[in-house]
N, CA, C and O atoms as CSV, one atom per row, in Angstrom:
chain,resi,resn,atom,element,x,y,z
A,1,UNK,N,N,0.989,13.613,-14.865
A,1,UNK,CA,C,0.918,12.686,-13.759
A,1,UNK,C,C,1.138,13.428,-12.441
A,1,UNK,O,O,2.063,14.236,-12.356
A,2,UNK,N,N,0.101,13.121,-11.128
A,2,UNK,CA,C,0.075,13.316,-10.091
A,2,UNK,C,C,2.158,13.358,-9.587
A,2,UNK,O,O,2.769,12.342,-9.916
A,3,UNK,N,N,2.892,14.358,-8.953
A,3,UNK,CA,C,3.776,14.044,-8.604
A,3,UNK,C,C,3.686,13.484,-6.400
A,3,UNK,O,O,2.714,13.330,-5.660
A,4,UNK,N,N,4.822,13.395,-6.210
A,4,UNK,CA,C,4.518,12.277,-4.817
A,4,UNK,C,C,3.212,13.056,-4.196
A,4,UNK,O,O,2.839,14.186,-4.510
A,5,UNK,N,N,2.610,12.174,-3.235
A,5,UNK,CA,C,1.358,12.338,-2.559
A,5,UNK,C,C,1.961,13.694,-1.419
A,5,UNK,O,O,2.980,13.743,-0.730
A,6,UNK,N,N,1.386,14.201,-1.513
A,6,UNK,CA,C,0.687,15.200,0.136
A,6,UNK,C,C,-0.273,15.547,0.410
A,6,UNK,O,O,-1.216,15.654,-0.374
A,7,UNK,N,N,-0.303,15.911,2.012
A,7,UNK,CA,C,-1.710,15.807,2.513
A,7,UNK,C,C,-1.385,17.478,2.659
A,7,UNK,O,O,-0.585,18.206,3.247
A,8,UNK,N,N,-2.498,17.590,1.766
A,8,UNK,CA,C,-1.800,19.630,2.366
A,8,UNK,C,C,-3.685,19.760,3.627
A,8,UNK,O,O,-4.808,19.256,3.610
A,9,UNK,N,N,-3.089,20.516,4.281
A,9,UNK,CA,C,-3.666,21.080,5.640
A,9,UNK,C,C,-4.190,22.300,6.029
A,9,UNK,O,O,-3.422,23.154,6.472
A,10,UNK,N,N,-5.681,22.575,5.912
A,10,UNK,CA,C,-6.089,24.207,6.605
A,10,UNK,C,C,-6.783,23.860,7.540
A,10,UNK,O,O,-7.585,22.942,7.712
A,11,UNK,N,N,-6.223,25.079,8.437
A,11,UNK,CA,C,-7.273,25.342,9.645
A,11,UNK,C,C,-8.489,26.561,9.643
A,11,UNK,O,O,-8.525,27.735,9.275
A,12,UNK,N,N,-9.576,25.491,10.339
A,12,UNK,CA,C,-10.963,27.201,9.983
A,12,UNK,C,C,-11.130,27.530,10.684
A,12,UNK,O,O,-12.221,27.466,11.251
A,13,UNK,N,N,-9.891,28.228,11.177
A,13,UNK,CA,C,-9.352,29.275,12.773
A,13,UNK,C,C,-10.436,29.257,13.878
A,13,UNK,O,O,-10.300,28.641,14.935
A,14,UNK,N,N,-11.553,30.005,13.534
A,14,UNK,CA,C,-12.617,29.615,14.438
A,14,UNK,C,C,-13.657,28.560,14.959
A,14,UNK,O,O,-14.444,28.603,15.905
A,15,UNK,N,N,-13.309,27.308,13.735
A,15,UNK,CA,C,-14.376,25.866,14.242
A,15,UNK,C,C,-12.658,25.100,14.349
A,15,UNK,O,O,-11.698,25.243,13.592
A,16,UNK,N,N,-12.797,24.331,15.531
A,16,UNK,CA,C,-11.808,23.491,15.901
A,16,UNK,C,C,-11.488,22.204,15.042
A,16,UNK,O,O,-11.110,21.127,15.504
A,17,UNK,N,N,-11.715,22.517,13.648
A,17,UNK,CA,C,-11.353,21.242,12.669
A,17,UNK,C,C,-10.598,21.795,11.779
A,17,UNK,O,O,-10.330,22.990,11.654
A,18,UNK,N,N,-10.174,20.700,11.014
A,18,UNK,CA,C,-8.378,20.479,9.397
A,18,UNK,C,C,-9.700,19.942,8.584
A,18,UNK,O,O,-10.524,19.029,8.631
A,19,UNK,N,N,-9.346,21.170,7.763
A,19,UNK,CA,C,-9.612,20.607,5.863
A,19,UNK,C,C,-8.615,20.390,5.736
A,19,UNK,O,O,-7.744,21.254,5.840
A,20,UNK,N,N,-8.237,18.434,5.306
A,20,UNK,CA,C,-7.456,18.102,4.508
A,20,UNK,C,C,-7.547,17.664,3.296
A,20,UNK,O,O,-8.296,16.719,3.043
A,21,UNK,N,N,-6.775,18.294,2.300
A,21,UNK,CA,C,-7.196,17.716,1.059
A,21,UNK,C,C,-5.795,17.189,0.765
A,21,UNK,O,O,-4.704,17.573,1.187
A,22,UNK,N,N,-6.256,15.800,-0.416
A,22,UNK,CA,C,-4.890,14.627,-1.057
A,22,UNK,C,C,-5.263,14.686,-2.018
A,22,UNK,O,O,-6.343,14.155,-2.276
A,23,UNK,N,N,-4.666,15.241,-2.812
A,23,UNK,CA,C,-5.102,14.497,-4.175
A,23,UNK,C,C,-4.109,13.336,-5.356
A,23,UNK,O,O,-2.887,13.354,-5.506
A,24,UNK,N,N,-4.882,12.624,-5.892
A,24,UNK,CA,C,-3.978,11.641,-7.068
A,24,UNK,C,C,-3.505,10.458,-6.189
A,24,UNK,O,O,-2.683,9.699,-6.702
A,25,UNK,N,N,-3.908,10.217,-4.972
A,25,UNK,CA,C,-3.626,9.199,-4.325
A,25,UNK,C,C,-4.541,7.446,-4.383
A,25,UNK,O,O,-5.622,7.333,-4.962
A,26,UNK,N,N,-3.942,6.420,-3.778
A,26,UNK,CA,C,-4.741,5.286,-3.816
A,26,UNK,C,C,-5.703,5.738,-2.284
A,26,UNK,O,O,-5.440,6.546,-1.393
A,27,UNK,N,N,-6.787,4.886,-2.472
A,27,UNK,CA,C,-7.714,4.706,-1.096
A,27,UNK,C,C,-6.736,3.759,0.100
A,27,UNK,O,O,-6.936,3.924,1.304
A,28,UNK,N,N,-5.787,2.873,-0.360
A,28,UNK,CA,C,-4.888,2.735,0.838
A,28,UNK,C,C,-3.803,3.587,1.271
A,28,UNK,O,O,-3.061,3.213,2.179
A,29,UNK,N,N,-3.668,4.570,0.765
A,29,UNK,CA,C,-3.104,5.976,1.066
A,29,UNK,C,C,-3.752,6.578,2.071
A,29,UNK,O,O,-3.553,6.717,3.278
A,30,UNK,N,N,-4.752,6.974,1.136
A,30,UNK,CA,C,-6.317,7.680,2.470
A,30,UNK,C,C,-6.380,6.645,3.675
A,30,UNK,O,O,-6.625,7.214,4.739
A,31,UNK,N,N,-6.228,5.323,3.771
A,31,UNK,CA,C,-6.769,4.614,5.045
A,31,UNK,C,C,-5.745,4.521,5.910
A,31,UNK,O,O,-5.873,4.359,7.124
A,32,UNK,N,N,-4.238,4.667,5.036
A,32,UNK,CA,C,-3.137,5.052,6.018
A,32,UNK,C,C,-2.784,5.926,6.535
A,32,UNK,O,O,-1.741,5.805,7.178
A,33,UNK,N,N,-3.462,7.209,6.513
A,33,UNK,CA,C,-2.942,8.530,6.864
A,33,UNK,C,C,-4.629,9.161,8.003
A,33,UNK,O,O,-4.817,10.030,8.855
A,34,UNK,N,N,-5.490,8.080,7.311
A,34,UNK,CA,C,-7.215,8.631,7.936
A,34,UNK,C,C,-7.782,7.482,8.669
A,34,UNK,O,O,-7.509,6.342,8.291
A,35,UNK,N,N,-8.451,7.662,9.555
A,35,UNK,CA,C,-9.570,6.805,9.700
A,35,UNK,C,C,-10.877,7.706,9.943
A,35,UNK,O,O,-10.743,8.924,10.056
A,36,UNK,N,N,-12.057,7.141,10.018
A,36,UNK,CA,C,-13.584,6.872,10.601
A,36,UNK,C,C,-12.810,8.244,12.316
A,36,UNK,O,O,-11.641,8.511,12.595
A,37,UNK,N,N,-14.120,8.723,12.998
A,37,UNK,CA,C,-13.901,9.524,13.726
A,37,UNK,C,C,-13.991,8.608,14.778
A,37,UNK,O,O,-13.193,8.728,15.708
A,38,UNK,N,N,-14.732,7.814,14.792
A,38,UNK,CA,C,-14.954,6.562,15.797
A,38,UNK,C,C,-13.491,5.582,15.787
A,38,UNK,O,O,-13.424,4.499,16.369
A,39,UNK,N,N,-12.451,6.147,15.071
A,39,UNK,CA,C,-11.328,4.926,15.075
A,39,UNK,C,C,-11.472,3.707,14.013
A,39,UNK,O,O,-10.542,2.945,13.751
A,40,UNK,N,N,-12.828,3.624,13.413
A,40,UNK,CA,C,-12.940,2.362,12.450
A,40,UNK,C,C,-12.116,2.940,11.071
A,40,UNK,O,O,-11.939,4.151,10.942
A,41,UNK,N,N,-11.678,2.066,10.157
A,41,UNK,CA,C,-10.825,2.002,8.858
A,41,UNK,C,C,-12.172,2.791,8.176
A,41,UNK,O,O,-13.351,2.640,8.498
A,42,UNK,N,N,-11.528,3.808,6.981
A,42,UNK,CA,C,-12.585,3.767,6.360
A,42,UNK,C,C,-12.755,3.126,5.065
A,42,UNK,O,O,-11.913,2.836,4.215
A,43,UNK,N,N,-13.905,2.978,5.086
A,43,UNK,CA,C,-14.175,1.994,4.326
A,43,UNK,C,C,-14.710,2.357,2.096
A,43,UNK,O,O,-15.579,3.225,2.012
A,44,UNK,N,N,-14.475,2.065,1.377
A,44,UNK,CA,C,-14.517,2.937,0.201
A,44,UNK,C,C,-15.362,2.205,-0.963
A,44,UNK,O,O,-14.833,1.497,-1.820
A,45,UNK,N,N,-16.538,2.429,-0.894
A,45,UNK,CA,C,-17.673,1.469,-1.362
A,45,UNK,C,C,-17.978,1.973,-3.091
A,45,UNK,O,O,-19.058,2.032,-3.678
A,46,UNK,N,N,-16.835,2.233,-3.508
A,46,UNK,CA,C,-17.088,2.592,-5.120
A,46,UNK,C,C,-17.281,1.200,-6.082
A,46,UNK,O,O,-16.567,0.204,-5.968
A,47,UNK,N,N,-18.260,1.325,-6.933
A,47,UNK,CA,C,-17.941,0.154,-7.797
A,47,UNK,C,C,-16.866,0.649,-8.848
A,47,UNK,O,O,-16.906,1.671,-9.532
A,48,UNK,N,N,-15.535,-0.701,-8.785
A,48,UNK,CA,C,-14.517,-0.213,-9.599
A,48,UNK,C,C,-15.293,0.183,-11.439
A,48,UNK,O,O,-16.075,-0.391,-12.198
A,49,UNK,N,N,-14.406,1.613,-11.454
A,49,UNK,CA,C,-14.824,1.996,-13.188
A,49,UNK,C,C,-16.176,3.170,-12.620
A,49,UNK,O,O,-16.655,3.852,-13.527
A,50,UNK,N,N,-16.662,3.355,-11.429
A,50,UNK,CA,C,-17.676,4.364,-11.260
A,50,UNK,C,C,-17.223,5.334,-9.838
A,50,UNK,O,O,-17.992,6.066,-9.216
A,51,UNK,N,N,-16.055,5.149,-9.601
A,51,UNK,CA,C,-15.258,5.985,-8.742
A,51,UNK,C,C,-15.650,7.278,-9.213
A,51,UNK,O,O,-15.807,7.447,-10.422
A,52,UNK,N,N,-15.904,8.623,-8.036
A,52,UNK,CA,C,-16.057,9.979,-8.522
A,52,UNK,C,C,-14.540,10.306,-8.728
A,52,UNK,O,O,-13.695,9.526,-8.287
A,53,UNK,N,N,-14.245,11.251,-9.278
A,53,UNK,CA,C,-13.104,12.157,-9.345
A,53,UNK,C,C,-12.729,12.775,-8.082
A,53,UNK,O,O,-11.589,12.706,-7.624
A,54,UNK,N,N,-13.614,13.326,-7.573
A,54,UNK,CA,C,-13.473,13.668,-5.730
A,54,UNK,C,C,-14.578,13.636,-5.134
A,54,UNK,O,O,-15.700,13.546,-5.632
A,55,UNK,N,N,-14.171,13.735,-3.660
A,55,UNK,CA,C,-14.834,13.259,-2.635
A,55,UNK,C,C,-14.668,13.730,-1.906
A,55,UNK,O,O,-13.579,14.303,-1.884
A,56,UNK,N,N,-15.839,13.932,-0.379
A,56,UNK,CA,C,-15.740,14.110,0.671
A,56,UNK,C,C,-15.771,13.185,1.613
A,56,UNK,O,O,-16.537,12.241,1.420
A,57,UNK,N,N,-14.988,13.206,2.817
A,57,UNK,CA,C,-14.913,12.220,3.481
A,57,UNK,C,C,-15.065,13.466,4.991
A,57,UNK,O,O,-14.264,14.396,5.079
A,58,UNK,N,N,-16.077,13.279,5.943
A,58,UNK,CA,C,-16.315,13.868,6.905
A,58,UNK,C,C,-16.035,13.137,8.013
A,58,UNK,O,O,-15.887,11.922,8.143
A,59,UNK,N,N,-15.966,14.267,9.006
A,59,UNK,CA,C,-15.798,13.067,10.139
A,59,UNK,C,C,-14.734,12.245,10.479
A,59,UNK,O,O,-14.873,11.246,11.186
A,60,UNK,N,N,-13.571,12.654,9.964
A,60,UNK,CA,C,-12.622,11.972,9.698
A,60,UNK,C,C,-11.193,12.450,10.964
A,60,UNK,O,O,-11.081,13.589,11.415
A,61,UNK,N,N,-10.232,11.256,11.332
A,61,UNK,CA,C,-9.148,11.735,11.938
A,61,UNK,C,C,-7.863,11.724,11.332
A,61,UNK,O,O,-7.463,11.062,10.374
A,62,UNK,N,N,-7.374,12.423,11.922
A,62,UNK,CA,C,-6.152,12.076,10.937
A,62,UNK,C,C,-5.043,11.342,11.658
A,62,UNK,O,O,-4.299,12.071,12.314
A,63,UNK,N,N,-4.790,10.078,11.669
A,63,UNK,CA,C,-4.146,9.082,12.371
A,63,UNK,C,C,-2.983,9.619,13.044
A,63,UNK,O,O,-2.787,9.110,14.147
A,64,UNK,N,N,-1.968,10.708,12.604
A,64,UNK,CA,C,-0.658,10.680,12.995
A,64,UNK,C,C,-1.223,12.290,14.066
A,64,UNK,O,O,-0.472,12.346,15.040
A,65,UNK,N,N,-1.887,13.044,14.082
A,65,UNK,CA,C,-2.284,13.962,15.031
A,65,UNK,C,C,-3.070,13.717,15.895
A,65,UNK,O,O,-3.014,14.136,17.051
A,66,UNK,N,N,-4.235,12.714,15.232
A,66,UNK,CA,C,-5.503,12.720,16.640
A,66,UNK,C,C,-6.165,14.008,16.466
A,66,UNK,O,O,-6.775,14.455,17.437
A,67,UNK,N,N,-6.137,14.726,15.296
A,67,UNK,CA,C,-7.225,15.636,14.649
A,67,UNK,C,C,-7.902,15.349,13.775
A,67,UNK,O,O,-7.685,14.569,12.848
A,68,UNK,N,N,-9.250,16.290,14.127
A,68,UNK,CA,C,-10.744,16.035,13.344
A,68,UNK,C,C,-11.011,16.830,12.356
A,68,UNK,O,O,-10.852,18.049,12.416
A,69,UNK,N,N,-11.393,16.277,11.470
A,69,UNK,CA,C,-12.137,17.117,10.132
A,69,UNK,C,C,-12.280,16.885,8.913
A,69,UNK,O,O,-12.616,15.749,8.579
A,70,UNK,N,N,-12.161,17.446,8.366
A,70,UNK,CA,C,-13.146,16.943,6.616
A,70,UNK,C,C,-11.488,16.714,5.960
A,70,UNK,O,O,-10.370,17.188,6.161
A,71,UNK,N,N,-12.112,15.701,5.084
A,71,UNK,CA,C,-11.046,15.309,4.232
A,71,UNK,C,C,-11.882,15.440,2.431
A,71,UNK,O,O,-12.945,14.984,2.009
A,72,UNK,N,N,-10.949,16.153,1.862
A,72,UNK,CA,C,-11.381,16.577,0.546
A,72,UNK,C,C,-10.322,14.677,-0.287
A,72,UNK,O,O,-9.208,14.249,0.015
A,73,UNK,N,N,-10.880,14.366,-0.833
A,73,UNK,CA,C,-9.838,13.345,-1.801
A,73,UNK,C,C,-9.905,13.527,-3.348
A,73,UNK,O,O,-10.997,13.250,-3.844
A,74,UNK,N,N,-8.954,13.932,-4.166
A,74,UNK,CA,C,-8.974,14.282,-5.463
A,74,UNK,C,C,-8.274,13.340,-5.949
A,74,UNK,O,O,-7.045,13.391,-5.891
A,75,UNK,N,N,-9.150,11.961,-6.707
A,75,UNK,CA,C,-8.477,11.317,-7.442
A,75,UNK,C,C,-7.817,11.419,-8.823
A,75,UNK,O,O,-6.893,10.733,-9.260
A,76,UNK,N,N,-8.497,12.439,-9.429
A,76,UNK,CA,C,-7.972,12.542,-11.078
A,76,UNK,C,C,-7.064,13.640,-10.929
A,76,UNK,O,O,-6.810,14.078,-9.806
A,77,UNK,N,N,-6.409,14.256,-12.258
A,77,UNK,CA,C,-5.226,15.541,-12.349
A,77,UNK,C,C,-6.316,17.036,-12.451
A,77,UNK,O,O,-6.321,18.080,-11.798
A,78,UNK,N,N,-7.074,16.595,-13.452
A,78,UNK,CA,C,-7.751,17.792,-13.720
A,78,UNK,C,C,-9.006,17.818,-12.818
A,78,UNK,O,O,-9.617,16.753,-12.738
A,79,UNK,N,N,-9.492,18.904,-12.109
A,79,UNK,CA,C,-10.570,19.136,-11.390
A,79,UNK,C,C,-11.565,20.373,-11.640
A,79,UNK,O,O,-11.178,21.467,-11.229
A,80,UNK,N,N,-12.689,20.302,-12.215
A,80,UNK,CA,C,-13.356,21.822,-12.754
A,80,UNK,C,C,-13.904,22.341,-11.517
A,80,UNK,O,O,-14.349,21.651,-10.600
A,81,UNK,N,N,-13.824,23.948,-11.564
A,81,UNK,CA,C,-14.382,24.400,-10.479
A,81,UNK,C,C,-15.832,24.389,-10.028
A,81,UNK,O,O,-16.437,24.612,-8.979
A,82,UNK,N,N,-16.179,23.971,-11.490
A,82,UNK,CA,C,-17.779,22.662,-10.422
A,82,UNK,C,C,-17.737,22.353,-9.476
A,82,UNK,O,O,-18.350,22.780,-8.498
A,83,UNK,N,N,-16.736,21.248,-9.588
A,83,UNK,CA,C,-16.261,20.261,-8.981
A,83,UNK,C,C,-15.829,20.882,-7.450
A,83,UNK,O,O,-16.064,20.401,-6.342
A,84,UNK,N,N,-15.137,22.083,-7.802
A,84,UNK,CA,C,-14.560,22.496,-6.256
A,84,UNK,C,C,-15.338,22.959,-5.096
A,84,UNK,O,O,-15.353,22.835,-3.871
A,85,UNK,N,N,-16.484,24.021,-6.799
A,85,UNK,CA,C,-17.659,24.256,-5.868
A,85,UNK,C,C,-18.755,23.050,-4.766
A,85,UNK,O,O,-19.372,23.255,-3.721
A,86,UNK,N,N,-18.581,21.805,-5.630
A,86,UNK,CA,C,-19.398,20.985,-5.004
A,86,UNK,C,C,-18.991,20.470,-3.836
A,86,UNK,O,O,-19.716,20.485,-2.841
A,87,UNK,N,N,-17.684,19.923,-3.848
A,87,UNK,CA,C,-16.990,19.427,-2.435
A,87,UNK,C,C,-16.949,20.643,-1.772
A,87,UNK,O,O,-17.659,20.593,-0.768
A,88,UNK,N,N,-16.427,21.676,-1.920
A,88,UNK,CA,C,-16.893,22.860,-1.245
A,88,UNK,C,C,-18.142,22.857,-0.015
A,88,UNK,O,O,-18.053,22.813,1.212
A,89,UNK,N,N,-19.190,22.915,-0.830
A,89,UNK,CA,C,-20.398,23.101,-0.540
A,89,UNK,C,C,-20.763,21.545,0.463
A,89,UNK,O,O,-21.511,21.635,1.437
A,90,UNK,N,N,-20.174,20.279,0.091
A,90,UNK,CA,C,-20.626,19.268,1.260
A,90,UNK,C,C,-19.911,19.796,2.490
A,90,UNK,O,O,-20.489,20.126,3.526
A,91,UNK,N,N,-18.156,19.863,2.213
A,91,UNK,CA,C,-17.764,20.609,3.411
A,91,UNK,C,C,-18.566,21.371,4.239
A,91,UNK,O,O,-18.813,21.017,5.393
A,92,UNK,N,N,-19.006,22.417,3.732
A,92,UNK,CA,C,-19.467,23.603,4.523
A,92,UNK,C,C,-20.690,22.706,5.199
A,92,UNK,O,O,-20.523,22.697,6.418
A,93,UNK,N,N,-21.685,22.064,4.866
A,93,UNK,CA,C,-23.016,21.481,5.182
A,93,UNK,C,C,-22.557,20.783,5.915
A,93,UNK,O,O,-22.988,21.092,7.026
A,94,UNK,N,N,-21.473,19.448,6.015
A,94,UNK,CA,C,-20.727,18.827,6.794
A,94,UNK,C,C,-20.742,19.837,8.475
A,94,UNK,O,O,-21.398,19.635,9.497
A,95,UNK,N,N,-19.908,20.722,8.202
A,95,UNK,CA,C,-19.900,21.734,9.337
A,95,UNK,C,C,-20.623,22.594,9.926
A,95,UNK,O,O,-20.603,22.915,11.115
A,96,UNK,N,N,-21.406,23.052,8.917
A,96,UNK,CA,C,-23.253,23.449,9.241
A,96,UNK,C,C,-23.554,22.130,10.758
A,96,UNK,O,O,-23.343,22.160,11.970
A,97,UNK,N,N,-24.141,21.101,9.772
A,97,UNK,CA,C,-24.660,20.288,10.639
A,97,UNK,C,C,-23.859,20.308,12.324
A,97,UNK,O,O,-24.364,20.794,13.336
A,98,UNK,N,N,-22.195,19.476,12.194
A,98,UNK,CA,C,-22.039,19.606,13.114
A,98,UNK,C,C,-22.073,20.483,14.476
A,98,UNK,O,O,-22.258,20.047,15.612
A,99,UNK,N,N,-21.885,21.618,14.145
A,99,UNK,CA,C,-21.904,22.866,15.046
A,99,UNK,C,C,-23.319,23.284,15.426
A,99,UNK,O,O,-23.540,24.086,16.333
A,100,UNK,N,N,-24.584,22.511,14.442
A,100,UNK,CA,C,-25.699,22.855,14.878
A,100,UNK,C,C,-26.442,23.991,14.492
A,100,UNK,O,O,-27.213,24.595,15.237
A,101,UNK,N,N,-26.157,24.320,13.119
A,101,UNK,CA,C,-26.332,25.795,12.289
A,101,UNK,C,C,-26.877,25.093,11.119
A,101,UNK,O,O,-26.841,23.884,10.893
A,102,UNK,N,N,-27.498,26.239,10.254
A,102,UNK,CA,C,-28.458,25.585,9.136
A,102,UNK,C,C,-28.281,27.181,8.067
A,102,UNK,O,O,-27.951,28.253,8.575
A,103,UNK,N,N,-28.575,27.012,6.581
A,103,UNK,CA,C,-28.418,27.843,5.907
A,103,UNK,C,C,-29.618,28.572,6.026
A,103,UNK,O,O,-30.721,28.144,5.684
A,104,UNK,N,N,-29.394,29.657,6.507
A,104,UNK,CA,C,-30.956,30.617,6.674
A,104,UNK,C,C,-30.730,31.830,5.276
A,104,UNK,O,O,-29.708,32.515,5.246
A,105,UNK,N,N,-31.784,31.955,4.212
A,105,UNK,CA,C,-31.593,32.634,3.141
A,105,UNK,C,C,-31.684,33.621,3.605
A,105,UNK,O,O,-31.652,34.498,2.742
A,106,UNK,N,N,-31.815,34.077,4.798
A,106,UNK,CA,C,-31.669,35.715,5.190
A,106,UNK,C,C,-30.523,36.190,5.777
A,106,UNK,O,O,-30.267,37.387,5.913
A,107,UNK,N,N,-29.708,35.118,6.188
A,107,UNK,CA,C,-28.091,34.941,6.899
A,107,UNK,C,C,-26.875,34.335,6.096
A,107,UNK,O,O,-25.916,33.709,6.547
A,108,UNK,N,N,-27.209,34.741,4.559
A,108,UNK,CA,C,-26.362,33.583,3.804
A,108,UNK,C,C,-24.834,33.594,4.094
A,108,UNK,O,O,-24.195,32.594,3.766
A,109,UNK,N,N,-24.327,34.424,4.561
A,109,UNK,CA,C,-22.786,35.102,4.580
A,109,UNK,C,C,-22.194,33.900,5.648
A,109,UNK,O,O,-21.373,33.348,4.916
A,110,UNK,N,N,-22.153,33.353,6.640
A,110,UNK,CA,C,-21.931,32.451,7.191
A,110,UNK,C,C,-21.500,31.377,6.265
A,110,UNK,O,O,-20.286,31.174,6.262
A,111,UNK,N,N,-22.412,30.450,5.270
A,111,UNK,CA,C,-22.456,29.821,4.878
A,111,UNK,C,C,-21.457,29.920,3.312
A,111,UNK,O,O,-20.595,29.134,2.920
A,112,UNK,N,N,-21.840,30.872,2.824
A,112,UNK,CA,C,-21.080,31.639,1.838
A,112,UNK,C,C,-19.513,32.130,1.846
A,112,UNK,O,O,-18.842,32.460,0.868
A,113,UNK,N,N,-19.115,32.085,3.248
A,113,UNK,CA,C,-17.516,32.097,3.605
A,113,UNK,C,C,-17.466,31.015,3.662
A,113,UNK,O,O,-17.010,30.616,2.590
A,114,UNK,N,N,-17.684,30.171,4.346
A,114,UNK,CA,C,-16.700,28.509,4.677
A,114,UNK,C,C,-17.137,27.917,2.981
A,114,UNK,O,O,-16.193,27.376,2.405
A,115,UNK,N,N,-18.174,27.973,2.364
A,115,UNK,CA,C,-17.725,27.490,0.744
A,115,UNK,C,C,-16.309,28.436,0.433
A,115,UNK,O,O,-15.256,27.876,0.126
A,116,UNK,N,N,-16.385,29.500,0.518
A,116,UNK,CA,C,-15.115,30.283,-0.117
A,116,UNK,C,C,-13.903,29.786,-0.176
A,116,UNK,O,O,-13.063,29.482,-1.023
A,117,UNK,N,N,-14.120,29.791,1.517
A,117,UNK,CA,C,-12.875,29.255,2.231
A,117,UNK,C,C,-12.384,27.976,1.931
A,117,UNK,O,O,-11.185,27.830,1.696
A,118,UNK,N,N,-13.293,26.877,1.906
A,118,UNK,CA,C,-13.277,25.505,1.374
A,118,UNK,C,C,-12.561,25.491,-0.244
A,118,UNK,O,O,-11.871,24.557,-0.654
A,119,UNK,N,N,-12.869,26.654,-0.993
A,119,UNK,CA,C,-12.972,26.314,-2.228
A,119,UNK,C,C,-11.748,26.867,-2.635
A,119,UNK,O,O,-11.079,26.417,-3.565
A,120,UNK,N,N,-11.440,27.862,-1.933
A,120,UNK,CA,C,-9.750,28.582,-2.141
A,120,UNK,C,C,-8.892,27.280,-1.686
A,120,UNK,O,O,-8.005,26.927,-2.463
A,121,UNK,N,N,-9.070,26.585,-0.570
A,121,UNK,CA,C,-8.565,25.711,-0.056
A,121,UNK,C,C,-7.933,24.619,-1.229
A,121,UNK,O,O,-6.782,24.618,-1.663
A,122,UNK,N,N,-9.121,23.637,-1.621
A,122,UNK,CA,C,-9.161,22.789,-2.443
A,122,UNK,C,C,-8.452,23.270,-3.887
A,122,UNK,O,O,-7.708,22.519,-4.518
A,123,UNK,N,N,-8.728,24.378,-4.237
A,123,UNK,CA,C,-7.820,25.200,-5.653
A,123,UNK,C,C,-5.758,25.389,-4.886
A,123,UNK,O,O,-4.634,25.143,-5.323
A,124,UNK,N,N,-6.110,25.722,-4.123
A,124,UNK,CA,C,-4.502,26.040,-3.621
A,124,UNK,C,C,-3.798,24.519,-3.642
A,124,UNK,O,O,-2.731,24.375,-4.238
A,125,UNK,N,N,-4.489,23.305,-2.913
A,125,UNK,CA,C,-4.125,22.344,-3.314
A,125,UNK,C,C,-3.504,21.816,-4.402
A,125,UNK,O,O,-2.311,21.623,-4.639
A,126,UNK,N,N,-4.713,21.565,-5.165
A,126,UNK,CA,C,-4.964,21.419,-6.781
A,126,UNK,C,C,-3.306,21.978,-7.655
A,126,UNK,O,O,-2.630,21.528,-8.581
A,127,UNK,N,N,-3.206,23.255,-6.662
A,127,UNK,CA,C,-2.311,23.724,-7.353
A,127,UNK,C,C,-0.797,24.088,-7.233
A,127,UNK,O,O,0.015,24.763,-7.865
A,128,UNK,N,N,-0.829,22.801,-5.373
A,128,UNK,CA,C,0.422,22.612,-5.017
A,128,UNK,C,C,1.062,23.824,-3.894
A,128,UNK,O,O,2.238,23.943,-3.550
A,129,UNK,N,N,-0.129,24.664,-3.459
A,129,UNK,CA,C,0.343,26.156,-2.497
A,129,UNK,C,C,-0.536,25.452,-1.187
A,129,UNK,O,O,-1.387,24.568,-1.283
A,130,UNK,N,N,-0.015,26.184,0.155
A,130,UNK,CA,C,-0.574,26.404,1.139
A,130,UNK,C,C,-0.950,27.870,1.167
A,130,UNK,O,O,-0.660,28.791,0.403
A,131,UNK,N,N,-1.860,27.808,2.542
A,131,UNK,CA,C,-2.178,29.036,2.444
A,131,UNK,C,C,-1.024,29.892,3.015
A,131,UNK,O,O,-1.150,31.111,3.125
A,132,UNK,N,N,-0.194,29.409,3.283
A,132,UNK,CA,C,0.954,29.851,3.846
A,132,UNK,C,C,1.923,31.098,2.407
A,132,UNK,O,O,2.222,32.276,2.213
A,133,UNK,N,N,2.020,29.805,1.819
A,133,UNK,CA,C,2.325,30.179,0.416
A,133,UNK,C,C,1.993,31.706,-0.898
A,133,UNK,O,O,2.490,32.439,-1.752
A,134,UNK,N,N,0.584,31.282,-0.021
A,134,UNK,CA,C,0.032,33.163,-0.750
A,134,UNK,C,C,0.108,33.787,0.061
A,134,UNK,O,O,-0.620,34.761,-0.130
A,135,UNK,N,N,0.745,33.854,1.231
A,135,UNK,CA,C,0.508,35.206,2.321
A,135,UNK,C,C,1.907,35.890,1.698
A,135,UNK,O,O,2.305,36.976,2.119
């Protein structure tokens, strides 16, 4: 069993946004700690029994700072690194888009760090460390 909720927190030093990832929490957890970037609640359109295991939630603030950025949400205990790879990979596209950058197969290294980065992120979680923690 998930023990108490935290929101663990990275910064991607050079784009002015927080990967936050929660995991094992309720969606009124997430709506108390997040909203919509526009200030609206967000809103969580799963049909009950077809909920993913995790999620990305972009665009997001984080109510008690008034900071922007991707929110990773890990509802189940166990997470395969599929799985990490995939939220990973919306992250990074998430931030692609915003900044106005696109995956060019001749420039992959750009794109290929912030998955990294995303994906060390989401595993350190998973596994209860900051990045603080491995330095």
């Amino acid at each position: 069993k998930i023990k108490e909720p935290k929101i663990y927190s990275y910064h991607f030093c050079i784009y002015p946004r927080i990967l936050w990832v929660v995991k094992g929490k309720s969606d009124k957890f997430i709506q108390e700690h997040f909203a919509e970037r526009c200030g609206e609640e967000i809103v969580f359109e799963d049909e009950s029994g077809s909920e993913a295991s995790c999620t990305v939630l972009p665009n997001v603030c984080h109510k008690e700072s008034g900071k922007y950025g991707y929110l990773v949400y890990i509802k189940d205990i166990k997470v395969s690194v599929g799985c990490i790879a995939h939220e990973a990979t919306h992250v990074a596209t998430e931030l692609f888009c915003e900044i106005g950058s696109y995956l060019d197969p001749k420039n992959q290294e750009p794109f290929a760090y912030i998955v990294g980065f995303v994906s060390d992120c989401i595993n350190d979680a998973i596994n209860g460390k900051t990045k603080a923690d491995n330095e």
